[in-house]
N, C-alpha and C positions, 0 to 999 in steps of 0.2 A: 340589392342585386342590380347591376345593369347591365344592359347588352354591349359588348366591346365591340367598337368603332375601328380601334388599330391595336397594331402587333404588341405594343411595350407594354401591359398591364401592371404595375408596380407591387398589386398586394391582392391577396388571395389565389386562385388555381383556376383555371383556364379550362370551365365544363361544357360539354354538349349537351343540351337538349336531346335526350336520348325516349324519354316517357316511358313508361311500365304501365300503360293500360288505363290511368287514369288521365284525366280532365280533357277538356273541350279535345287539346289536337294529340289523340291517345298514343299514337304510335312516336311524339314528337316534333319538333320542327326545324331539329339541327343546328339552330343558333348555338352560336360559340358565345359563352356566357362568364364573366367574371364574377366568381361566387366565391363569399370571402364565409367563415366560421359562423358568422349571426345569419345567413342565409341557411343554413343547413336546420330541419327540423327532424326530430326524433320523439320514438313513442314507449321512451325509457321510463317513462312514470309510470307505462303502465302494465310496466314487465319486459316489456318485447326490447327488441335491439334493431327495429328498422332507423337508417338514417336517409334523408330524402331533400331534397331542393323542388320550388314548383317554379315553371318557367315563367316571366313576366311575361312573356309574347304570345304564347298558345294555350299557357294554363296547365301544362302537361307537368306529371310527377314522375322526377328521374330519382331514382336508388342509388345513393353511393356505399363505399364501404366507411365503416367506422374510424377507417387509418386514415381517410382522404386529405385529412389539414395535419396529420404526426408528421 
C-alpha cells in the first residue's frame, strides 16, 4: 500500500482512512490511500466474512465491503 502524492493513480481504488475503532489513530487519519487487492485482508478462514485494510500512517483498521475490487 502507499500514500497517494497526486491525482492519477493507475491501479487499484482510491480509499480513505476511515478506521473502525482499532489501532493507534482509532477513529482514522483521512489519508486518501491507494489500496490495490493484496492490501486487503480478510478473516475468511475462519468462517467470518469481514474484509479490512490497515493504514500505513496511523495504524487504524478501515472495513470495506467484499465488492470493493469486483
Amino acid at each position: 500500500m502507499k500514500v497517494i502524492k497526486k491525482k492519477n493513480a493507475s491501479f487499484g481504488k482510491k480509499l480513505a482512512c476511515k478506521g473502525s475503532g482499532f489501532g493507534e489513530g482509532m477513529g482514522g487519519c483521512g489519508a486518501l490511500l491507494q489500496v490495490v487487492p493484496a492490501d486487503i485482508s480478510n478473516n475468511l478462514s475462519t468462517g467470518g466474512d469481514a474484509h479490512w485494510f490497515w493504514c500505513p500512517l496511523c495504524g487504524a483498521k478501515t472495513f470495506v465491503s467484499y465488492n470493493t475490487f469486483k
